[in-house]
Steps between C-alpha positions, in 0.01 A plus 500: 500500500652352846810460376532859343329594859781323667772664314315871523450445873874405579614820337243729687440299847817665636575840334767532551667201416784588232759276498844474290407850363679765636878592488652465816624903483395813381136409488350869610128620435546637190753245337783700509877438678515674810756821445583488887729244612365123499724382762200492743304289258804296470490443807177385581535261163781351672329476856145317302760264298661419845135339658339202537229480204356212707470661814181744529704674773725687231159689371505700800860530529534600152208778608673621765846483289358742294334745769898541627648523137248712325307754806735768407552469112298637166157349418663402185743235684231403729304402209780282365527373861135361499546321186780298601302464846229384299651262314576302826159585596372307167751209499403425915125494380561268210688242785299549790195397243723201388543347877117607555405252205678219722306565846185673450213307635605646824442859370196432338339410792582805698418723184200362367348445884583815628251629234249294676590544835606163517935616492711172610779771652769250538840624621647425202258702307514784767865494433517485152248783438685715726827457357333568153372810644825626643635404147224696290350189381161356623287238368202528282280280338389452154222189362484338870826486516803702678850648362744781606449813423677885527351719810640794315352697780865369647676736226334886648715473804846452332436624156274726474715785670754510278384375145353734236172654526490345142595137665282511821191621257541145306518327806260664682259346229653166499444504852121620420453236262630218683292553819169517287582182312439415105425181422400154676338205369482625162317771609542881579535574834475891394202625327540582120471827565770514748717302244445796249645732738792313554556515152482858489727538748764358362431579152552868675788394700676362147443794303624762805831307556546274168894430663411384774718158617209295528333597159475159329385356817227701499409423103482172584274553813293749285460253235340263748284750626402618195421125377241427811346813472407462120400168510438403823597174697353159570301610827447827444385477132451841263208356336153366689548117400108501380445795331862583392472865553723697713527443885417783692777555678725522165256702347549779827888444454464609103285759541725672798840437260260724212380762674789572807810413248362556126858571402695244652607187294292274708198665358657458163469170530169467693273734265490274192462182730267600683275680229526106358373362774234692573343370158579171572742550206717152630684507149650909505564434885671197460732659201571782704608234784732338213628812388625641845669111578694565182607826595636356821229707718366198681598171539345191255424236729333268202874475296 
């Protein structure tokens, strides 16, 4: 399971991290080319081609690019406008997290003992923080160990005024769902019934704006949701490892999905499941697992 847990995690640690997925115009909320001109967008392509990739600097300037470009247009272009700015946003992640492989041990420290008290606040790791923070990055930590991640809280100020209400509602819970954390250590760092809610969300979100530009994105992050909260992970296991029944804490998540959302398709999938394990019935639950892997509901981490 660590390697499926290592693949799952890398897909959901950062959200928001999409890359190589998106046109580079005419993205909008709802899929559909802007009928207003596109020059603006054109633009602002032009201006995130022109920067430094390598430089975190261009984050902000790209961010304050847009601000100037896109205060006084349509939400529809200003959606198109975050995309592109959020393909930058992705690609400076994926480097800064490169170089951060090659000197951590410095970053560790202050990470790790600032939890403790014990923070070794070099200059250089004053320095660095700060210009991650200036850049809407920061750095977290995941199994004892640190890496750089999004401070989306960076994108209200230059975003949120102008994108959709559609756009700055699937951020907003991005946002949400970054600051409270998932996973760490093979374990949830959410409780399973927070988990299920998540998954109502955007099971909600999906079916209220099925064009939305980041739709398969959010399959794919559903699918890992979906996964963990149906069979658990490592450290936070769905059954008791003794008596093999259901832990409590799934059992509260299952019974909230039944009786607040009976109609949703998360419930659809939990009724049968859980009705199996309650009898101990390992062989129906199991085939029910098998069955929703094949339909390409949750991911099949023993393949």
């Amino acid at each position: 399971m660590k390697n499926f847990f290592s693949l799952i995690f890398l897909a959901l640690l950062v959200f928001a991290c999409r890359p190589g997925k998106k046109k580079e115009v005419d993205l909008v909320t709802d899929n559909k080319p802007a009928e207003t001109s596109i020059s603006t967008i054109d633009a602002y392509n032009r201006f995130i081609k022109s920067l430094d990739t390598t430089d975190i600097a261009s984050v902000s300037a790209a961010a304050q690019k847009y601000v100037e470009l896109f205060a006084k247009t349509d939400s529809i272009q200003a959606d198109s406008g975050f995309v592109l700015f959020e393909g930058l946003y992705d690609k400076m992640g994926n480097y800064l997290n490169e170089q951060h492989l090659k000197d951590s041990s410095n970053y560790d420290a202050y990470v790790l003992g600032r939890d403790t008290g014990n923070a070794t606040k070099s200059p250089k790791a004053n320095a660095h923080v700060q210009k991650l923070k200036d850049n809407g990055f920061t750095l977290g930590t995941v199994e004892g160990s640190t890496y750089i991640k999004q401070d989306r809280n960076f994108l209200s100020k230059y975003f949120y005024p102008h994108i959709s209400s559609v756009m700055k509602k699937y951020l907003t819970q991005v946002n949400k769902e970054n600051e409270e954390g998932f996973i760490d250590d093979a374990g949830l760092l959410i409780t399973p019934l927070q988990l299920s809610e998540r998954v109502l969300w955007w099971e909600n979100f999906l079916k209220t704006h099925p064009s939305f530009v980041y739709v398969e994105e959010i399959k794919q992050e559903q699918k890992g949701k979906t996964t963990f909260l149906l069979e658990g992970i490592d450290n936070t296991p769905l059954l008791d490892y003794n008596t093999k029944t259901l832990q409590t804490d799934y059992r509260k998540a299952f019974e909230s999905v039944l009786k607040k959302h009976p109609q949703s398709a998360t419930a659809a999938l939990i009724k049968p499941y859980y009705e199996a394990l309650k009898q101990k019935d390992t062989k129906t639950a199991k085939k029910l697992l098998q069955q929703y892997k094949k339909q390409g509901i949750i991911y099949d981490y023993s393949a």
